[in-house]
Legacy VTK file of the C-alpha trace (Angstrom):
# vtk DataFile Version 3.0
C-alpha trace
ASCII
DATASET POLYDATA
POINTS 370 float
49.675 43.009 128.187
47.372 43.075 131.435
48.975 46.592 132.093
47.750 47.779 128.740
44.432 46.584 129.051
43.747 47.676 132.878
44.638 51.279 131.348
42.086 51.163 128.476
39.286 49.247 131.062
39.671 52.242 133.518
40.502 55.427 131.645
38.750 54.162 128.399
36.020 52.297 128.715
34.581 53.204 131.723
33.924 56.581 131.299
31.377 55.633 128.627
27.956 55.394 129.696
26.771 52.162 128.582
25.624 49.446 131.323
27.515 48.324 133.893
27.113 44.661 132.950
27.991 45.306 129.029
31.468 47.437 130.531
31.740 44.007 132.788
32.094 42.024 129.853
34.023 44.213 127.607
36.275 44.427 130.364
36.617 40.438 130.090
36.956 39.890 127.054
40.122 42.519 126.955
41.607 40.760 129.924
41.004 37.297 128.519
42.392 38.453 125.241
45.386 40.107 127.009
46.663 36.573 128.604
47.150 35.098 124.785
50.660 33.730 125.967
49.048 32.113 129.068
46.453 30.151 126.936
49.669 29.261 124.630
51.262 27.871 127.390
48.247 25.974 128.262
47.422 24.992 124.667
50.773 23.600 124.039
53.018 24.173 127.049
55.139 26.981 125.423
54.013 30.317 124.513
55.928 29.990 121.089
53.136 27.430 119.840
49.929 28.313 120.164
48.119 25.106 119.032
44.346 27.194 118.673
42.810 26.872 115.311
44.380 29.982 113.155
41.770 32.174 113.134
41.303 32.049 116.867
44.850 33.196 117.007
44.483 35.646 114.158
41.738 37.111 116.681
43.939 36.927 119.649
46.118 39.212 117.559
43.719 41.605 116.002
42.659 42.316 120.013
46.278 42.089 121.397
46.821 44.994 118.822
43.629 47.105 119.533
44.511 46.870 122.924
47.675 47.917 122.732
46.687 51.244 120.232
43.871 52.218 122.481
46.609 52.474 125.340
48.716 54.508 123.725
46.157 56.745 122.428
44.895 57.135 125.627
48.136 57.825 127.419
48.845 60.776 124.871
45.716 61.678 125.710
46.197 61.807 129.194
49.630 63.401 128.716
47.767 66.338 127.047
44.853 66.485 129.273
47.625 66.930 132.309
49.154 69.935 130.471
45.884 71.269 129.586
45.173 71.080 133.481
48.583 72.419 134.705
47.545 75.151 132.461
44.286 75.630 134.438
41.629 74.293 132.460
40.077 71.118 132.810
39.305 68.993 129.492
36.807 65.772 129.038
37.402 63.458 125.584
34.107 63.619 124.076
32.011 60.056 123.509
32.600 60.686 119.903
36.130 60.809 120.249
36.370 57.812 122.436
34.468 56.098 119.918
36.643 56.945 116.818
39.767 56.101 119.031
38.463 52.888 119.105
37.674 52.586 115.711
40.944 53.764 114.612
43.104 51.700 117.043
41.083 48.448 115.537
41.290 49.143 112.030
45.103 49.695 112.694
45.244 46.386 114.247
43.614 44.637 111.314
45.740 46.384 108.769
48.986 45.152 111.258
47.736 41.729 111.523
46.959 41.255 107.494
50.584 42.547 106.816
52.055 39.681 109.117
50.022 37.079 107.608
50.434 37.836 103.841
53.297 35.969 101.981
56.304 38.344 101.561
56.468 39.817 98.506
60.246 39.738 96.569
63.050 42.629 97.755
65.925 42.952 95.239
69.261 44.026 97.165
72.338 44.220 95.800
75.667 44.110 97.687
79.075 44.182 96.800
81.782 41.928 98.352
85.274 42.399 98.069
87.751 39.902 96.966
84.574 38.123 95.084
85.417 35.808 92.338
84.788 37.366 88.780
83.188 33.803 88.721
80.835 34.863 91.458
79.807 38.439 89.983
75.881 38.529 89.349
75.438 35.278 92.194
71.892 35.211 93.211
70.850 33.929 96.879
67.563 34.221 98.014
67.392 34.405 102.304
64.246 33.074 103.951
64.245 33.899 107.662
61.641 33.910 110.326
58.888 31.630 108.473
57.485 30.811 112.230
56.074 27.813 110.670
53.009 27.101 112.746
49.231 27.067 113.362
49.230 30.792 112.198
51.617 30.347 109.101
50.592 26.526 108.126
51.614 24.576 105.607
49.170 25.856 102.650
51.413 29.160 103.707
54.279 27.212 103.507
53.341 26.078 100.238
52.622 29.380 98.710
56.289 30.854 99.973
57.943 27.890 98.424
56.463 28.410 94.898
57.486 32.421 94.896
60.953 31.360 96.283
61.161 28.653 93.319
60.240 30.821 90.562
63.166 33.210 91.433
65.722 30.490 90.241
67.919 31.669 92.545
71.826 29.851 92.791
71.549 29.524 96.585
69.149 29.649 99.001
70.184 30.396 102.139
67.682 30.169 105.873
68.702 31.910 109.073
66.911 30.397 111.688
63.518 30.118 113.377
62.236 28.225 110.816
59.685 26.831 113.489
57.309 27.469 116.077
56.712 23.818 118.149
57.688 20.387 118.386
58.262 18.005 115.381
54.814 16.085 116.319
53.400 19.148 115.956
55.181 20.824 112.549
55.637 18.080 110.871
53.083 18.367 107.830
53.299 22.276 108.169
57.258 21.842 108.056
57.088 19.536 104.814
56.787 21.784 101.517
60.227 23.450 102.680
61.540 20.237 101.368
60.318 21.403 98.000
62.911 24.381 98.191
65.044 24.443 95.212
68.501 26.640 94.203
71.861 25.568 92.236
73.820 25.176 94.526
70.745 23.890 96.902
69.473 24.935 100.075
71.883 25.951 103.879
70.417 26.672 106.911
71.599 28.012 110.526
69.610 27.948 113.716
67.695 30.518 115.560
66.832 31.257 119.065
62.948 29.561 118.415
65.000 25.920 116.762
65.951 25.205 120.819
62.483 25.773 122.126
61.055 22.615 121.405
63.463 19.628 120.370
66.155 21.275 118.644
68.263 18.076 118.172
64.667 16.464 116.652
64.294 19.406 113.888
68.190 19.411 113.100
67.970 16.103 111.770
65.078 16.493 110.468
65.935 19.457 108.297
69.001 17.744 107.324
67.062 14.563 106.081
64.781 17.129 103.844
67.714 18.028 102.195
68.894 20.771 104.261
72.469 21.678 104.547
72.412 22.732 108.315
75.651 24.910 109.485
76.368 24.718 113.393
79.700 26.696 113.838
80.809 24.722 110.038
81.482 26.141 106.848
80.871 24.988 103.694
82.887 25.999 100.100
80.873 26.945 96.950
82.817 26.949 93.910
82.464 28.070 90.247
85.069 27.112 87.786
88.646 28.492 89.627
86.633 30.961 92.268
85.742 30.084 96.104
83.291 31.115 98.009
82.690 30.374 101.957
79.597 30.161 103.286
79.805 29.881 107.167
76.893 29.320 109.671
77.009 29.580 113.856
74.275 28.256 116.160
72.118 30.578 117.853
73.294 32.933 121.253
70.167 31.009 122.961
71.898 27.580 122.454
73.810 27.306 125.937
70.283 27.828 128.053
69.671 24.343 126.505
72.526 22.774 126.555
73.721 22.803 123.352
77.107 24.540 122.030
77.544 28.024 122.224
77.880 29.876 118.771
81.644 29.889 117.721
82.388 31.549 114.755
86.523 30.229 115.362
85.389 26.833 114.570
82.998 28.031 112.118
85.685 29.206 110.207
88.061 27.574 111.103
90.423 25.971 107.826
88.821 28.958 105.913
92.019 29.797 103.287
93.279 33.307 103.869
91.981 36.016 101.611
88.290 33.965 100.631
85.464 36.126 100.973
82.776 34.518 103.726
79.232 34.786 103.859
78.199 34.172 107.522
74.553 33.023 108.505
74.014 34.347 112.024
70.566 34.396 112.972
70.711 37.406 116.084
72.668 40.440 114.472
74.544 41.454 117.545
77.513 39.818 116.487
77.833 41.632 113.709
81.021 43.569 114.981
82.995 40.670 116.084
82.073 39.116 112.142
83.545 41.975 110.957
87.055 41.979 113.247
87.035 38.024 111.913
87.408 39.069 107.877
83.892 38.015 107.134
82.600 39.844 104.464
78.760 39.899 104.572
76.849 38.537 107.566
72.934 38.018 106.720
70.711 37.928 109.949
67.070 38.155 110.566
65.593 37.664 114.305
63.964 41.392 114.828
61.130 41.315 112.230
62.445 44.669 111.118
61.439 46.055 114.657
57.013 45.090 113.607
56.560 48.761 113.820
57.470 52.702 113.945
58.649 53.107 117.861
58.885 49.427 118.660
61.506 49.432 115.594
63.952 51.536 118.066
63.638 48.991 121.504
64.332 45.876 119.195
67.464 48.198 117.903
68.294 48.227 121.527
68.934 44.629 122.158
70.507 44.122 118.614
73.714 45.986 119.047
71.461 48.935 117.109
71.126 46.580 114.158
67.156 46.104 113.452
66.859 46.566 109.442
68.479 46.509 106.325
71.596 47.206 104.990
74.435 48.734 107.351
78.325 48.878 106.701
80.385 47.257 110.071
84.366 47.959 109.887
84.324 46.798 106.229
81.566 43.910 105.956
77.476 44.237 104.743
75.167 43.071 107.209
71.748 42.358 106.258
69.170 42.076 108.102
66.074 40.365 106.712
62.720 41.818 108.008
61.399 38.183 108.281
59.532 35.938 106.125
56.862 35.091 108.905
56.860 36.450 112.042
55.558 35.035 115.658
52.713 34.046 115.868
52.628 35.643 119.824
52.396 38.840 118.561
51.566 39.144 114.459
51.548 42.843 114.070
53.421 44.972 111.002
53.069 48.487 110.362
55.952 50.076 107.971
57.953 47.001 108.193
56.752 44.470 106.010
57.982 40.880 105.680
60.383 40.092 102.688
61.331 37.292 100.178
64.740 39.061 99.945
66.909 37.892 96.565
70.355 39.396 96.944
72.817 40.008 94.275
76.535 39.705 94.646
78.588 42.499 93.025
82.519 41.880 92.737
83.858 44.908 94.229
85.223 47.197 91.560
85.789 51.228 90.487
82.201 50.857 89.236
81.202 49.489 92.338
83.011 50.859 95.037
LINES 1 371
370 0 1 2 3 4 5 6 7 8 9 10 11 12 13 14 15 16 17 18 19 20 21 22 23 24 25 26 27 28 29 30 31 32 33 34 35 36 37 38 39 40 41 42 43 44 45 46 47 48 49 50 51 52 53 54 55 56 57 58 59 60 61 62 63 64 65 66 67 68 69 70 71 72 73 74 75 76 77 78 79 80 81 82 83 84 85 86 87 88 89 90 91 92 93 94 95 96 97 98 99 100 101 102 103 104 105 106 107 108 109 110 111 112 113 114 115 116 117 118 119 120 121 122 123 124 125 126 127 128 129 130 131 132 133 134 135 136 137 138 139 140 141 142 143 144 145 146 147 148 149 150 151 152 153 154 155 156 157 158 159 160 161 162 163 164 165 166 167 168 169 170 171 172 173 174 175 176 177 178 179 180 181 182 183 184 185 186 187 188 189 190 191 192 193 194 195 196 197 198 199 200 201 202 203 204 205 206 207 208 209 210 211 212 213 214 215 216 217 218 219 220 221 222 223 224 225 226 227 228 229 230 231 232 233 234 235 236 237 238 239 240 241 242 243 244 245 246 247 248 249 250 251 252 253 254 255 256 257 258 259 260 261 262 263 264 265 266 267 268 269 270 271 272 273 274 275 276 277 278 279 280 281 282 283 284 285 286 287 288 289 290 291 292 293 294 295 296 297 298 299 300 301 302 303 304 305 306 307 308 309 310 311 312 313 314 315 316 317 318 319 320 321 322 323 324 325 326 327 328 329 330 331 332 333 334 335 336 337 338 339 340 341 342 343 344 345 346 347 348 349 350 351 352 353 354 355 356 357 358 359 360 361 362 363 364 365 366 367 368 369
């Protein structure tokens, strides 16, 4: 972010003519707000928990963001003003443009942050499975992913998630990692209403990439003792009546940078009878393909935040084997993945891709439902 705001200090703000001292301190203030992960990493001693009071780090945000607008407003600008130049005349951006650039690029900040921060509203999806149970037709599982439980999204948040969640009286409610943003000593309280969480057939889990940070082994067990039922490369049946369902879970692709088991969907599935149809929780949706080649039939991910934003959406598809939101059909299986029910608190910012309490319906597969 110090690129971003070097660009805006010396083709933005200092063509204005205001005093050299008040440029001097705007020009601070952006640099200071650019370093927001160094003053994590001071606060806490990770840049994935800030531990400033929330709205310092809602204001961290809202600048993070205007910095980041006025930059690329001023680079298309620039881009222009070249081929205005190549075409022989020169151009200047007039103060009053400047100044609505800036206005623009903050209120588009604010409007980013408020959309991170609010709590998700409820997405209906409905996807059919083949070889489901007639048993199983009309299931209900509500996915939470990406809650980022910390200083930003704090337990009262917490709270408020929980109570939507439980008045959707789903069967199953299912959480794909990154539940958490800091140590146990630090989440603890914020952490607690999950334990309210309640479904049918109750409440599974799988890790993300964020779990490993700080004390994964700590927030394992303590998930598990709020009731929790925590897949690491394990399976778990659900039955109704005659019918079967799997529901399989893999640790995250981060794991073996700390030590801890790599995912392994083999021994995730592994005693699985031939011919059930498998749910898979897999936090990163990269895998998606290999899910597919392994007979599971619907793999529900989160991880990208739906890509935050028009643009950005396309580099997070990048490192997501071009998986960033929403439905898509891999070789035969669904994948879904979740927009996020948080987001990180390191950079809060949605525009187009807003968070989701997602309830999905399972359809047996049938001439009505191809």
């Amino acid at each position: 972010m110090a690129l971003p705001s070097l660009l805006v200090i010396t083709q933005f703000l200092w063509p204005f003519s205001l005093p050299l001292m008040v440029k001097g301190v705007i020009a601070s203030l952006m640099l200071i707000a650019s370093q927001f992960m160094l003053w994590s990493r001071l606060s806490s001693g990770s840049v994935f928990a800030p531990e400033f009071p929330r709205p310092v780090i809602i204001l961290f945000n809202w600048a993070g963001g205007t910095i980041l607008f006025l930059a690329l407003l001023q680079l298309l600008f620039d881009v222009a003003r070249l081929g205005i130049w190549l075409g022989g005349t020169g151009i200047v951006i007039p103060v009053g443009v400047r100044w609505g650039m800036a206005a623009f690029a903050s209120i588009l900040a604010a409007a980013g942050v408020r959309n991170a921060l609010r709590v998700p509203p409820v997405k209906d999806v409905t996807i059919t499975v083949p070889g489901l149970p007639a048993v199983f037709d009309g299931y209900t599982l509500l996915q939470l992913t990406d809650l980022h439980i910390s200083r930003l999204f704090p337990a009262g948040w917490a709270r408020r998630v929980v109570e939507r969640a439980n008045a959707l009286d789903a069967d199953l409610i299912v959480i794909t990692g990154d539940v958490i943003d800091g140590s146990l000593a630090m989440r603890e309280t914020d952490v607690e209403p999950l334990r309210q969480l309640r479904a049918r057939d109750g409440v599974y889990m799988s890790p993300g990439n964020h779990e490993y940070f700080l004390g994964y082994q700590q927030w394992m067990r303590h998930f598990a003792s709020m009731g929790m039922h925590v897949l690491e490369n394990a399976h778990a049946a659900l039955g109704r009546a005659d019918g079967r369902l799997i529901l399989a879970g893999v640790t995250d692709r981060s794991a073996p940078a700390t030590g801890m088991p790599s995912p392994d969907l083999a021994e995730a599935l592994d005693g699985v009878p031939a011919g059930m149809p498998i749910i898979l929780l897999d936090h990163q949706p990269g895998g998606a393909r290999q899910a597919a080649a392994s007979g599971v039939a619907l793999q529900l991910s989160g991880h990208t935040h739906g890509g935050m934003m028009p643009g950005l959406d396309r580099l997070v598809a990048l490192g997501n084997g071009g998986f960033v939101s929403g439905a898509y059909a891999v070789k035969g299986m669904t994948l879904y993945v979740n927009n996020g029910t948080g987001i990180w608190p390191g950079f809060a910012m949605r525009l187009l891709r807003p968070s989701e309490l997602t309830r999905i319906t399972l359809r047996k597969k049938t001439e009505a439902n191809p």
